[in-house]
RODO-2510 file (C-alpha; in nm, 4 decimals, decimal comma):
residues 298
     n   res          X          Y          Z
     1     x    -2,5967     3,1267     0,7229
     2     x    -2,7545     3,3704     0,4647
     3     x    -2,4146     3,3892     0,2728
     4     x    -2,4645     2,9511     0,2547
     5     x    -2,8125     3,0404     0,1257
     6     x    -2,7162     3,2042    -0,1203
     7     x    -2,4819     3,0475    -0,2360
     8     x    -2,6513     2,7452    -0,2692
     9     x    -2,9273     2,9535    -0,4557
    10     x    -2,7107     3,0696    -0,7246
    11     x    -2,5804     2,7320    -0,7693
    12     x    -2,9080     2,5700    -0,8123
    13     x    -3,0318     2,8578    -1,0548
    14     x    -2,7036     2,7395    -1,2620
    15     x    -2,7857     2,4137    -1,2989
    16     x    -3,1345     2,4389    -1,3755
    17     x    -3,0467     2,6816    -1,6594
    18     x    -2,8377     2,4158    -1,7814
    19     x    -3,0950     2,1326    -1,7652
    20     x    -3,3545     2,4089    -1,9814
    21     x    -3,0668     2,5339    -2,2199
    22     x    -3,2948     2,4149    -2,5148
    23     x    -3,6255     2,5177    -2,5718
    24     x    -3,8956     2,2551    -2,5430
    25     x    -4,0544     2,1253    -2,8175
    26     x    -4,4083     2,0929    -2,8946
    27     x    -4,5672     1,7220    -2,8776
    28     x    -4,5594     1,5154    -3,1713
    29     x    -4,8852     1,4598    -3,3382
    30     x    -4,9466     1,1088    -3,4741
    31     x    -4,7628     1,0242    -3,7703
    32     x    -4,5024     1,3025    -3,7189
    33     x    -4,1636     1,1246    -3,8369
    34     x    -3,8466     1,3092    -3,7908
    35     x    -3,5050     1,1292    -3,8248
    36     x    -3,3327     1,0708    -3,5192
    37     x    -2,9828     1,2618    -3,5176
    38     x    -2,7507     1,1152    -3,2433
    39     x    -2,4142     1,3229    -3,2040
    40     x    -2,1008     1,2903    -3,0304
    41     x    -1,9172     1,4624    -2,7276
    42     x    -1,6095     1,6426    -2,6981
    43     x    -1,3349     1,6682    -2,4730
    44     x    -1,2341     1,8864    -2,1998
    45     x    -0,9284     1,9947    -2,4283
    46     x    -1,1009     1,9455    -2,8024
    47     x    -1,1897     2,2656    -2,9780
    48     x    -1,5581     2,3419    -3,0472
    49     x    -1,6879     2,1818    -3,3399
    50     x    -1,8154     2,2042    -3,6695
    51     x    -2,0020     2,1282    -3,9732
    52     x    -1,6499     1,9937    -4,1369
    53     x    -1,4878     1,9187    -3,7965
    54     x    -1,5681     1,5668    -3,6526
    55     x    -1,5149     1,5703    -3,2294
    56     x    -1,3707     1,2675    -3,0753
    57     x    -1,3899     1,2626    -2,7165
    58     x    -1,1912     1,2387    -2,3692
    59     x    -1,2447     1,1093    -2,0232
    60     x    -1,0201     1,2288    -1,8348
    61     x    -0,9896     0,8724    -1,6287
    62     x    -0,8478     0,8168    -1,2578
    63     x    -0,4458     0,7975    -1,2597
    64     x    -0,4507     0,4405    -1,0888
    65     x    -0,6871     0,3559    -1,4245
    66     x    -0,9929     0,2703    -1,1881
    67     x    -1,3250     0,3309    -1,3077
    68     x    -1,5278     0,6703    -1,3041
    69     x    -1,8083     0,7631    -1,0877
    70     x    -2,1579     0,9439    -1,1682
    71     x    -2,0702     1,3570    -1,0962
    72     x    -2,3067     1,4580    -0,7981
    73     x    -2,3037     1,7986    -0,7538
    74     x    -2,3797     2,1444    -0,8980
    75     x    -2,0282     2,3329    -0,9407
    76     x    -2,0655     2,6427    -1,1490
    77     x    -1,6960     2,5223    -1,3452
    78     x    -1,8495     2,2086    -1,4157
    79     x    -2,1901     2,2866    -1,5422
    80     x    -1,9934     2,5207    -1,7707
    81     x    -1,7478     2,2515    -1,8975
    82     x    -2,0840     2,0181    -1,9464
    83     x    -2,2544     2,3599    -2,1744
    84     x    -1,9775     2,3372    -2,3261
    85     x    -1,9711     2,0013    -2,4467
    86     x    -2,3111     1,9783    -2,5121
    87     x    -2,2598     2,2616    -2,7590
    88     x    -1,9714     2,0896    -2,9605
    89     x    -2,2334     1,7971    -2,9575
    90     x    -2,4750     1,9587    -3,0950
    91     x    -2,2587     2,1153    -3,4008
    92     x    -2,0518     1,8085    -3,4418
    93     x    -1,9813     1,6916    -3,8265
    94     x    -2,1127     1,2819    -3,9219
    95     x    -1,8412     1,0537    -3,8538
    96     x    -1,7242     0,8041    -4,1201
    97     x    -1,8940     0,4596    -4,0429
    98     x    -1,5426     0,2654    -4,0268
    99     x    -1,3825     0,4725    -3,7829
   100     x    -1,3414     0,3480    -3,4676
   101     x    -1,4539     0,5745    -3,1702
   102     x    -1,1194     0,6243    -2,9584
   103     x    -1,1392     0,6992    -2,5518
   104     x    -1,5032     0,5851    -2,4584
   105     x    -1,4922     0,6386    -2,0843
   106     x    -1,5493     0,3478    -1,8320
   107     x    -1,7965     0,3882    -1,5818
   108     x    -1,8270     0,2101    -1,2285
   109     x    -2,1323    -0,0170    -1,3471
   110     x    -2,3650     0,0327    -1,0577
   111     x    -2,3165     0,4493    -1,0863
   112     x    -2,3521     0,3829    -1,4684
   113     x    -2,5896     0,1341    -1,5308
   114     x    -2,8618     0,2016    -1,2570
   115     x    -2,7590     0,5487    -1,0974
   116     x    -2,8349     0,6634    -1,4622
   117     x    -3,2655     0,6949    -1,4367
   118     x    -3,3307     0,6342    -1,8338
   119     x    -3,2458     0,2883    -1,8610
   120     x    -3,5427     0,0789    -1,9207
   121     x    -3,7855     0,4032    -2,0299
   122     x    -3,8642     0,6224    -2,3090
   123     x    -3,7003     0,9180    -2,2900
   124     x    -3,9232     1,0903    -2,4594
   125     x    -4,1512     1,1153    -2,1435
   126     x    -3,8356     1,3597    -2,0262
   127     x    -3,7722     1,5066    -2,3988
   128     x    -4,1064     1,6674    -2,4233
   129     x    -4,1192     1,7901    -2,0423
   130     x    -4,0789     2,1371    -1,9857
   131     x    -3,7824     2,0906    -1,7660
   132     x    -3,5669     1,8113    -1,9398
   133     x    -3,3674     1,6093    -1,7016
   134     x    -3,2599     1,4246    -1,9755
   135     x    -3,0820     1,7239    -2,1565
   136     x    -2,7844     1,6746    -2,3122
   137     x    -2,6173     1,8920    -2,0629
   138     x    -2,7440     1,7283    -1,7770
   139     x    -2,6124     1,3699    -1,9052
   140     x    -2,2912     1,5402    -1,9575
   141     x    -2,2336     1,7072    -1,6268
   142     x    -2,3365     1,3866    -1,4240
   143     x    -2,1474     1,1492    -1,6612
   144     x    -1,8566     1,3753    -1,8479
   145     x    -1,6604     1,2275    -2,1314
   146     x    -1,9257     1,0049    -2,3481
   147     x    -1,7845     0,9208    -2,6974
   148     x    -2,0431     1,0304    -2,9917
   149     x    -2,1051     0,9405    -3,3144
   150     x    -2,3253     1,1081    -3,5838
   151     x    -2,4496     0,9448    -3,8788
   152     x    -2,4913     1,1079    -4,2063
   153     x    -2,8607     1,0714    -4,1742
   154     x    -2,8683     1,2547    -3,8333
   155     x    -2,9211     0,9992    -3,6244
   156     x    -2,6530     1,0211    -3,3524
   157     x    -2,5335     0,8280    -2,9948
   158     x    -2,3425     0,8774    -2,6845
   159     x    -2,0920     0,6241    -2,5730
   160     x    -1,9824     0,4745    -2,2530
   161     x    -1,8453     0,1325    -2,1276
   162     x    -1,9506     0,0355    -1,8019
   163     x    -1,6803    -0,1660    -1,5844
   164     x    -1,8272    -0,5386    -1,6157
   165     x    -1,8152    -0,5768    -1,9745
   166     x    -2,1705    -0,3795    -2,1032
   167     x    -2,1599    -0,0840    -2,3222
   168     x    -2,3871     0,2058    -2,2912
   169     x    -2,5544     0,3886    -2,5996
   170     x    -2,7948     0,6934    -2,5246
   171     x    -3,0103     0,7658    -2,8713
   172     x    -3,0369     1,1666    -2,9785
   173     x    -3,1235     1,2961    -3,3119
   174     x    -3,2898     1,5983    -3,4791
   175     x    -3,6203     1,5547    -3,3659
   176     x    -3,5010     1,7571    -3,0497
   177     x    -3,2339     1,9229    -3,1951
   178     x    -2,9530     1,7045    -2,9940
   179     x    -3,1079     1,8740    -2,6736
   180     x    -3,2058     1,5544    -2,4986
   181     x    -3,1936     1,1829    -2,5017
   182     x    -3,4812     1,0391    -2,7010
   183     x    -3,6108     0,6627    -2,7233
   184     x    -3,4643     0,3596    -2,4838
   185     x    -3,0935     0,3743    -2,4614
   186     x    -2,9571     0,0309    -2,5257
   187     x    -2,7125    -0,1332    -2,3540
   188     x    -2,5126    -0,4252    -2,5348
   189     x    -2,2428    -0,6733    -2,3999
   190     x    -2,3244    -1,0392    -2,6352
   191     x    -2,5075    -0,9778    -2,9778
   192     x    -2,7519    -1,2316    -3,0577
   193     x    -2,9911    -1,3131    -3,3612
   194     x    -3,3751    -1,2781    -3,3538
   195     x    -3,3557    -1,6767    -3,3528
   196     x    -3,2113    -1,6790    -3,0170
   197     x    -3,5728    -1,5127    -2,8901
   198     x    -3,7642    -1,7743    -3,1072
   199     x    -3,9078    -1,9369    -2,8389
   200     x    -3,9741    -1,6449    -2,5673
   201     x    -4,3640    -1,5426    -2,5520
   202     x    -4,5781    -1,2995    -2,3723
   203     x    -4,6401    -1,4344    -2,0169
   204     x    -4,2438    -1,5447    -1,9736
   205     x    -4,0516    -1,4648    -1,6707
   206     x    -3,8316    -1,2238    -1,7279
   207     x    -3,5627    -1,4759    -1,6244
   208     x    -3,6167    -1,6575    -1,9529
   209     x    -3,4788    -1,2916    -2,1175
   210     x    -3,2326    -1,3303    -1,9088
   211     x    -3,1179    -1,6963    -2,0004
   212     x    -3,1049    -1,5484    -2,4016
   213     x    -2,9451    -1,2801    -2,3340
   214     x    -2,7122    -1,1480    -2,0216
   215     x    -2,8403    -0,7523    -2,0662
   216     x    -3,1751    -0,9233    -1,9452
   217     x    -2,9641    -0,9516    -1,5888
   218     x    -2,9190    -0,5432    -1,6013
   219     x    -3,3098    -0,4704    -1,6531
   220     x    -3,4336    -0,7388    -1,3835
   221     x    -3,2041    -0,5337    -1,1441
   222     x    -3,3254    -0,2217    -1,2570
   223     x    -3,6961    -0,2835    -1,2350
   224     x    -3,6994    -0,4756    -0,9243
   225     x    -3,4340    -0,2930    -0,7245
   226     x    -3,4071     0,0533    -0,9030
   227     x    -3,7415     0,1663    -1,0190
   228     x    -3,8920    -0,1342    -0,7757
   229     x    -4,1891    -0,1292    -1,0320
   230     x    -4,5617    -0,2732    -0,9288
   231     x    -4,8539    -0,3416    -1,1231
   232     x    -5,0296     0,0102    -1,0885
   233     x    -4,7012     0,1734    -1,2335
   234     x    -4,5956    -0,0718    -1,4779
   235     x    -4,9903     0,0054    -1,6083
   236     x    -4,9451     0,3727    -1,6167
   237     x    -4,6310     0,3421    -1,8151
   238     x    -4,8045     0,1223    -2,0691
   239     x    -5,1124     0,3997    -2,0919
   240     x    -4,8329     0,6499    -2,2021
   241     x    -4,7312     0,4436    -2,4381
   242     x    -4,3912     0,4123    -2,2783
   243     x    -4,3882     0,0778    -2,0705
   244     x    -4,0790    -0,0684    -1,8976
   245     x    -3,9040    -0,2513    -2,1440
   246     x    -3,5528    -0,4395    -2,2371
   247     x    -3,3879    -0,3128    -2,5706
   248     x    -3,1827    -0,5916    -2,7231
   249     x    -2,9464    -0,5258    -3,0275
   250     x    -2,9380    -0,8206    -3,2479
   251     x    -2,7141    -0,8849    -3,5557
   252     x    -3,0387    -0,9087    -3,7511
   253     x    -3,2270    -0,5745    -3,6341
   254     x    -3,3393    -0,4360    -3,2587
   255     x    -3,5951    -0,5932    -3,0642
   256     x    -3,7565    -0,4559    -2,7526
   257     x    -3,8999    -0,6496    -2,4544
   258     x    -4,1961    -0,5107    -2,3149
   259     x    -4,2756    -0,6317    -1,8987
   260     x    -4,5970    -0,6451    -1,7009
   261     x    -4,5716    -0,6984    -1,3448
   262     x    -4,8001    -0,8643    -1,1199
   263     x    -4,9200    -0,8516    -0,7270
   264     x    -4,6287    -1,0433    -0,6101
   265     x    -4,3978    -0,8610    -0,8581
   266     x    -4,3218    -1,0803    -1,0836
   267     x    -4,1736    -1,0069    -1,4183
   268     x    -4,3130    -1,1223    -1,7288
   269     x    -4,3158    -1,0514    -2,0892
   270     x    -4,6265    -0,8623    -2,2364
   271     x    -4,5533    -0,7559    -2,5650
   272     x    -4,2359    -0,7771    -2,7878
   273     x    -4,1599    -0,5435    -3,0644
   274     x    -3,8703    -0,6371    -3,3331
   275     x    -3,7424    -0,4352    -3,6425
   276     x    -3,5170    -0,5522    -3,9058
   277     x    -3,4199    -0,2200    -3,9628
   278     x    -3,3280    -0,1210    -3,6547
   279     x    -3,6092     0,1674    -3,6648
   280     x    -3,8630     0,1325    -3,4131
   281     x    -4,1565     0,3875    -3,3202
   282     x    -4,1951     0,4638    -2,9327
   283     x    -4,4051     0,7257    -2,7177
   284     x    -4,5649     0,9823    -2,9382
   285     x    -4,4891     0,7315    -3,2431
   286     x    -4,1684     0,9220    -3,2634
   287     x    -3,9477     0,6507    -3,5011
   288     x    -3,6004     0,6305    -3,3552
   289     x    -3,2793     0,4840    -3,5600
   290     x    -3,1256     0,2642    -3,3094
   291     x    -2,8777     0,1148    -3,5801
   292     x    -2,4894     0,1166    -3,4263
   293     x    -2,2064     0,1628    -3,6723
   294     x    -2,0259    -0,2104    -3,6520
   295     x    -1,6583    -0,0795    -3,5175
   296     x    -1,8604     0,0650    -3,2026
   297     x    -2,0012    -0,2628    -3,1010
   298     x    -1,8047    -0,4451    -2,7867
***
């Protein structure tokens, strides 16, 4: 029994030395605008990285070509395969715009879409904790195998198609040093135009989201079932300045879909925030590049 208890011990220290492998960065003060850098991961068989070296990356998928499943577990081989990833990541060279990202991984939706807790949130709530769940290790070891891209601005994303249709992108960039997942990752199956939202307005059921645009059917599951949001915590979100909201990638910029919910948990709109640019400001008025090179799109 004290052998098991040790054991355990050691394997628990592991991973939480994973999840704090970067240091933690100070709170940004109003105004403080650093680009976003996202990056991309490696394979288990690509060598490390560099400045001149772009990394594609592997999943190494079931041999009956079913989907993977969200890694459980706290193996001392696998957190070392996931710090090792993270660190090609991390060094990884900007990818010319027109090449195509080869071998995203597909993901069981349910483990991918709502087993994953930074759907629907600002990540930087996580980003500028002390312990970062959303590290870039952690993603890795629970979900190996994301493709990345980096931009030649810095901004950077991880990669993965979920196994009803939606693709996955998790935003990172050099604000935290490719360390953690920062602003709402955005998940995209249809593109629309702004137009199509033309007529949605604060105090709309979140099924009317949902009628525009499909990915509205992923969030309304999320909140209700997964995070099974109320009005006290919808409230504290907001008072962060990180409320529960949809992100929806148009052709003509990014707009996200902020919810309110009331005593009998209803869904509605209560703000909406659109960009052009596909640069919007979130918690800390951090700006995040949410822009997705065209051959990456589904």
């Amino acid at each position: 029994m004290k052998k098991n208890f040790l054991t355990a011990a050691v394997l628990a220290i592991a991973l939480l030395m994973a999840l704090t492998a970067c240091t933690t960065s100070p709170k940004a003060k109003d105004g403080d605008a650093q680009a976003e850098a996202p990056t991309e991961a490696p394979a288990e068989t690509q060598a490390e990285a560099t400045d001149e070296t772009p990394v594609e990356t592997q999943a190494a998928e079931p041999a009956d070509g079913s989907p993977l499943h969200r890694y459980d577990g706290s193996d001392p081989e696998q957190v070392s395969v996931a710090e090792a990833r993270a660190e090609e990541f991390k060094k990884m060279a900007p990818i010319p715009e027109d090449e195509k990202l080869e071998n995203i991984p597909v993901y069981d939706a349910e483990d991918l879409l709502y087993k994953l807790n930074y759907i629907g949130k600002d990540n930087n709530m996580y980003a500028e904790s002390n312990i970062r769940f959303n590290s870039t290790e952690s993603i890795l070891l629970e979900y190996p195998g994301a493709a990345f891209r980096r931009f030649e601005d810095g901004h950077a994303y991880m990669v993965y198609d979920a196994d009803n249709g939606y693709r996955l992108f998790i935003q990172f960039g050099e604000k935290y040093g490719y360390c953690a997942s920062y602003g709402y990752p955005v998940v995209i199956k249809e593109q629309h135009s702004y137009a199509d939202f033309e007529g949605l307005k604060v105090g709309d059921s979140i099924d009317k989201v949902c009628e525009i645009d499909s990915v509205g059917d992923v969030y309304k599951h999320l909140f209700a079932d997964v995070h099974h949001i109320y009005p006290e915590l919808a409230e504290t979100y907001r008072g962060w300045d990180g409320p529960f909201a949809s992100m929806h990638y148009l052709t003509d910029g990014i707009l996200r879909i902020e919810y309110d919910v009331d005593k009998d948990l209803n869904i509605t709109v209560y703000n909406m925030v659109y960009s052009p640019d596909y640069v919007l400001s979130g918690m800390y008025d951090i700006p995040v590049n949410y822009r997705i090179a065209e051959v990456d799109l589904p």
